[in-house]
N, C-alpha and C positions, 0 to 999 in steps of 0.2 A: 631282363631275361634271367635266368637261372638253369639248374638243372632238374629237368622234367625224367619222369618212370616211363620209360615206353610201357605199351601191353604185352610186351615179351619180359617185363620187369628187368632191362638192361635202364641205365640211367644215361640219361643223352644231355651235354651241356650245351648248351643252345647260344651260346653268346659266345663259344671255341668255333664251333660251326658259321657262324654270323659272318665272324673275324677272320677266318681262313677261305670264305667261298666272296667276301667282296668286289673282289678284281673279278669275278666269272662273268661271263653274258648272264645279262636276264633272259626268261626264255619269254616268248610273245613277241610283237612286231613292232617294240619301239628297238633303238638304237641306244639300250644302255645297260649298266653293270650294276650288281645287286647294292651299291649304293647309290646308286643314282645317277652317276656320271655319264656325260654323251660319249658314245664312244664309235670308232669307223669299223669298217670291216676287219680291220686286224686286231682288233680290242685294244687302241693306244686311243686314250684321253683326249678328245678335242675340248669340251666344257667339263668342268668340275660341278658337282653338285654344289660346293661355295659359293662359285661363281653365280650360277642360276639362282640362289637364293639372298644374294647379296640385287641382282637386277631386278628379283623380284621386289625386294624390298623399294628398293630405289622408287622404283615405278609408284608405289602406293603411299611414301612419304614426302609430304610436299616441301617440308622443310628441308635444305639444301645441306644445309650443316650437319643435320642428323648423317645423314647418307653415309656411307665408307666411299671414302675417294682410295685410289690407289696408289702407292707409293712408287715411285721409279726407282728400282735395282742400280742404277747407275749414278748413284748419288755420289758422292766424292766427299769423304769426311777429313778432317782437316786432322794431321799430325798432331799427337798432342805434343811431341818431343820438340816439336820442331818451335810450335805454339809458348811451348813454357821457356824452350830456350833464346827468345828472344828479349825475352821479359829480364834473363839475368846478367847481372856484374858480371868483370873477366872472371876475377876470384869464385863466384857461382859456377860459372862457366867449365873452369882448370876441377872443378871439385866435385863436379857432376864427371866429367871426362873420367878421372883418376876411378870412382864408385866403379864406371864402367870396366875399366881396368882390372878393376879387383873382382869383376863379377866373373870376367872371362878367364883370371888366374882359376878363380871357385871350381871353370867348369873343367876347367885340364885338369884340376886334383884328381874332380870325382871321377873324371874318366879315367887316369891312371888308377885309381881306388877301385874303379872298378877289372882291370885287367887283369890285376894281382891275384 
């Protein structure tokens, strides 16, 4: 899209407009928003248009792998700190501690640096 000349010769940007009325009802008798999204009588998002084209797809690829599987939000990722600090010597150990020491003197500086 770009910007088009009305016939009144004002210049209209068609892709500001696009961007700013998405979230609106469509007008007609399905139940969706000018991007396509299913939406309920209050216009809050039950299916995303993603969504709907992610099932479409699925349905019409037979290979399993291709598909998008969904990832579960509740994933649990493992500490790196905790992960690396097990791997070290005391002396790694006391020397990583002390870094952190000196990281946290760093930030009382800058906050007094900054109060000044």
């Amino acid at each position: 899209m770009g910007i088009y000349r009305s016939a009144m010769g004002k210049n209209v940007d068609m892709s500001a407009l696009v961007s700013r009325n998405e979230k609106t009802r469509a007008v007609g008798n399905m139940k969706v928003n000018a991007r396509g999204d299913t939406i309920d009588s209050f216009g809050k998002i039950i299916t995303s248009v993603n969504e709907k084209v992610n099932t479409a797809y699925s349905k019409t690829v037979g290979n399993k792998s291709a598909n998008i599987t969904r990832r579960t939000a509740n994933r649990i990722e493992p500490d790196p700190i905790t992960t690396v600090a097990m791997d070290l010597t005391n002396e790694e150990r006391e020397l990583e501690s002390s870094i952190e020491d000196d990281l946290i003197i760093e930030q009382i500086k800058a906050k007094e640096i900054k109060k000044k």
